[in-house]
C-alpha positions as CSV (number, residue, x, y, z in Angstrom):
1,X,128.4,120.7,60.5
2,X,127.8,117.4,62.2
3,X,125.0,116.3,64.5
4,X,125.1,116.8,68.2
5,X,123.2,114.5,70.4
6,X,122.5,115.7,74.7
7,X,121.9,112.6,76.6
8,X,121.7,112.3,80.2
9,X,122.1,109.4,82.3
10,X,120.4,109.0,85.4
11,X,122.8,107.1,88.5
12,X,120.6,105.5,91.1
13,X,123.5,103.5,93.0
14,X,121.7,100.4,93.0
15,X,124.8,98.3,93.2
16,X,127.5,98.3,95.0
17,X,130.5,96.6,93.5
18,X,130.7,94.1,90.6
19,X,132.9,91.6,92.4
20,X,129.9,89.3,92.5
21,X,129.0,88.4,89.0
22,X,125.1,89.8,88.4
23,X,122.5,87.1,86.9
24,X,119.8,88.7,85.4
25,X,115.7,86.6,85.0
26,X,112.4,87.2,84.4
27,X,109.6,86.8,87.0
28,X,106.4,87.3,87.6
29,X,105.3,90.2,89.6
30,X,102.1,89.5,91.5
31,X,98.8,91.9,90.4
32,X,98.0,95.3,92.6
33,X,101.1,96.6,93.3
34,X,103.6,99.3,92.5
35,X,107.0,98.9,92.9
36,X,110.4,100.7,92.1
37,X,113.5,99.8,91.0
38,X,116.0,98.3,94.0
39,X,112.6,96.3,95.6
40,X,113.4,93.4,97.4
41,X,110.8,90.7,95.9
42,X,110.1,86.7,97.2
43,X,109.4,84.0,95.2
44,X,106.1,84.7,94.3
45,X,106.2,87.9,93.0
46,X,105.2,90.4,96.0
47,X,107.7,93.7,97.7
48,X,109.4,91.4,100.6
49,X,107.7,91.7,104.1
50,X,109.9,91.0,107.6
51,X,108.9,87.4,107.3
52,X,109.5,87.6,104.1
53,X,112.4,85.4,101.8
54,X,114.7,87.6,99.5
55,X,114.9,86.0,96.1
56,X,115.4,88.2,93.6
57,X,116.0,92.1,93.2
58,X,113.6,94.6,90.9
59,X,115.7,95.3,88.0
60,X,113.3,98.2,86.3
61,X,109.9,100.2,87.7
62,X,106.7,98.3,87.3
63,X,102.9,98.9,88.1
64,X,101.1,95.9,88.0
65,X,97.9,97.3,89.1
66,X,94.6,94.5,87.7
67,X,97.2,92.2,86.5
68,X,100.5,90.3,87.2
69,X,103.5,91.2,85.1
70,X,106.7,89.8,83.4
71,X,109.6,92.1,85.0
72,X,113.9,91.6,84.9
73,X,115.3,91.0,88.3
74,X,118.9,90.2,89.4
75,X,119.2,87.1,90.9
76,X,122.6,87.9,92.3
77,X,125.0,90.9,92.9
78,X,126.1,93.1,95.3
79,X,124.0,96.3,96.5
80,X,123.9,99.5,98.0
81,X,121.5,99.1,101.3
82,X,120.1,102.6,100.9
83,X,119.1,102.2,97.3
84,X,116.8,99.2,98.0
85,X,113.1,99.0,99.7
86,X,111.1,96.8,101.2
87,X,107.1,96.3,102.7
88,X,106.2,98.9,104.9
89,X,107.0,97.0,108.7
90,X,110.3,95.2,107.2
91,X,113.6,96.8,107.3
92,X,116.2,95.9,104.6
93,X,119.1,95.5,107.5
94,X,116.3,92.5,108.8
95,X,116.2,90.8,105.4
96,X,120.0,90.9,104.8
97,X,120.9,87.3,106.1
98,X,118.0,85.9,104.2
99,X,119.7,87.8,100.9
100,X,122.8,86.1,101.5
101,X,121.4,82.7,100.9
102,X,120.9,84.0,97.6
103,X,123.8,85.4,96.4
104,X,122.2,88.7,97.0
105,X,124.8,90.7,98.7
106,X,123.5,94.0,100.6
107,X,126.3,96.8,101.7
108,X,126.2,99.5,103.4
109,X,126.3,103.0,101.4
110,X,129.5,104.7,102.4
């Protein structure tokens, strides 16, 4: 009798289309935070605020709590609105044209 294997796969709609291609880096997270997959970060490392400029997406989980962390991010793509977050005060609709300049494409979930 062969093997059987049960695997499950977990669908978070983070993206939206593929039409953009999706460009994947490494960056570094800044210390004391936790953040979720789908966070909108800026160029230094930290969870977007309203003043805040998009550059990269949170590809995976990650606590950096006492010290900054390596993590993947997209660089580009298209995603769904509802599946990303932002600082508590910003809205992701409000950070949407600074994404754009990017490549980062936000849409809205239908």
């Amino acid at each position: 009798m062969a093997m059987q294997y049960r695997t499950s796969v977990d669908v978070d709609n983070l993206f939206s289309t593929s039409v953009i291609p999706v460009l994947t880096d490494y960056l570094s997270i800044a210390a004391d935070q936790t953040l979720k997959r789908g966070a909108l970060i800026d160029e230094t490392g930290k969870l977007c605020t309203a003043t805040s400029e998009v550059f990269a997406v949170l590809a995976d989980d990650i606590d950096t709590t006492g010290a900054a962390k390596e993590a993947a991010v997209y660089l580009t793509g298209e995603f769904n609105e509802k599946a990303l977050s932002v600082a508590t005060g910003a809205t992701v609709a409000g950070l949407k044209k600074s994404a754009r300049k990017v490549s980062i494409y936000i849409k809205p979930t239908m």
